[in-house]
C-alpha positions as CSV (number, residue, x, y, z in Angstrom):
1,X,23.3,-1.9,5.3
2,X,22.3,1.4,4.8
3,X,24.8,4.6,4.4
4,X,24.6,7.3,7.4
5,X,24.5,9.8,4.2
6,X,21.1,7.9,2.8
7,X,19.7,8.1,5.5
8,X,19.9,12.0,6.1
9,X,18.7,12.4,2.5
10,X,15.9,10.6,2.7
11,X,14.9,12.2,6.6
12,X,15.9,15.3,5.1
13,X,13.8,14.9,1.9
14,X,10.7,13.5,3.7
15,X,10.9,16.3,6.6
16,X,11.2,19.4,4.0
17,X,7.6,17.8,1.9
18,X,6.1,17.2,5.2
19,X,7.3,21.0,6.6
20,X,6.1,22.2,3.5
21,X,2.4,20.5,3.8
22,X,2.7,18.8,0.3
23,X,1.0,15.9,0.3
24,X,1.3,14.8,3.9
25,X,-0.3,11.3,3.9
26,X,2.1,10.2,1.1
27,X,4.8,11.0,2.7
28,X,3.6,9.8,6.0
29,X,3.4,6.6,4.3
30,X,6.9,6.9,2.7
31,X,8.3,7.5,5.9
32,X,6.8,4.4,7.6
33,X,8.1,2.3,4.6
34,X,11.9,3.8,5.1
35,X,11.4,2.7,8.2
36,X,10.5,-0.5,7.5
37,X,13.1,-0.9,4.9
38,X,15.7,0.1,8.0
39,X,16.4,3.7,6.1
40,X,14.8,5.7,9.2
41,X,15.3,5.3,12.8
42,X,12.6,5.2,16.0
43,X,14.3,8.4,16.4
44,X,14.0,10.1,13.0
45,X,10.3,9.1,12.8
46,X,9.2,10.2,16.3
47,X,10.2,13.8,14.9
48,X,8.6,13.8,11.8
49,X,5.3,12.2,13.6
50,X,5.4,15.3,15.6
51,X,5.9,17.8,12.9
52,X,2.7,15.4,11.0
53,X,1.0,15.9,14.5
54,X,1.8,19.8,14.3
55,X,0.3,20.1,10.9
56,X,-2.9,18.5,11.3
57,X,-3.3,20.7,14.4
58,X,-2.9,23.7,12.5
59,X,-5.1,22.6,9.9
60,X,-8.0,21.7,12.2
61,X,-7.5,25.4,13.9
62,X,-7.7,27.1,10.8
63,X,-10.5,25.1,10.0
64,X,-12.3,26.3,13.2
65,X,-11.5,29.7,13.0
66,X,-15.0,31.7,13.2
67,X,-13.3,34.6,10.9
68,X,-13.4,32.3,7.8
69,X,-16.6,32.0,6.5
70,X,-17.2,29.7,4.0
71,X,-20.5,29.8,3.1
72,X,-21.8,31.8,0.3
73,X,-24.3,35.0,1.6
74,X,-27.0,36.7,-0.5
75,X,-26.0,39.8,0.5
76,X,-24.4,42.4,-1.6
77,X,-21.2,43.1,-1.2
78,X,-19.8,46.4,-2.2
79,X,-18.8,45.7,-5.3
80,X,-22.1,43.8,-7.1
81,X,-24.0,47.0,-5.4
82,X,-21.9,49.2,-7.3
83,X,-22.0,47.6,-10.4
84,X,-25.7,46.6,-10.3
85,X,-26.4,50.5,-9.6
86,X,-25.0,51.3,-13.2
């Protein structure tokens, strides 16, 4: 059987990483092995599935954001004009 206070330890531990973005799909895997291992509840996993869910949505929005370029132009920018004018 597994303490009440584990269990809010690991939850805890696995929801700050996840709310944190650090290494998401480890800890998405950690969390389906605590549950498999009877250390989270359905309940406890539905909520960090939705704050997984939440981060991959702001992730693809970021991506798709027309303001971020990331491709490399040929044209000057102010600086390299400067410097290649001395």
């Amino acid at each position: 059987m597994v303490s009440a206070a584990r269990r809010r330890i690991v939850f805890k531990a696995i929801r700050a990483a996840i709310l944190k973005g650090n290494e998401i799909e480890y800890w998405t895997l950690r969390m389906y092995d605590q549950q498999a291992a009877g250390v989270l509840n359905d309940e406890q996993v539905a909520e960090l599935e939705a704050l997984i869910d939440a981060y991959y949505e702001a992730l693809e929005a970021s991506t798709d954001d027309p303001s971020i370029d990331d491709e490399p132009t040929d044209e000057p920018t102010e600086q390299t004009a400067e410097t290649d004018a001395q």
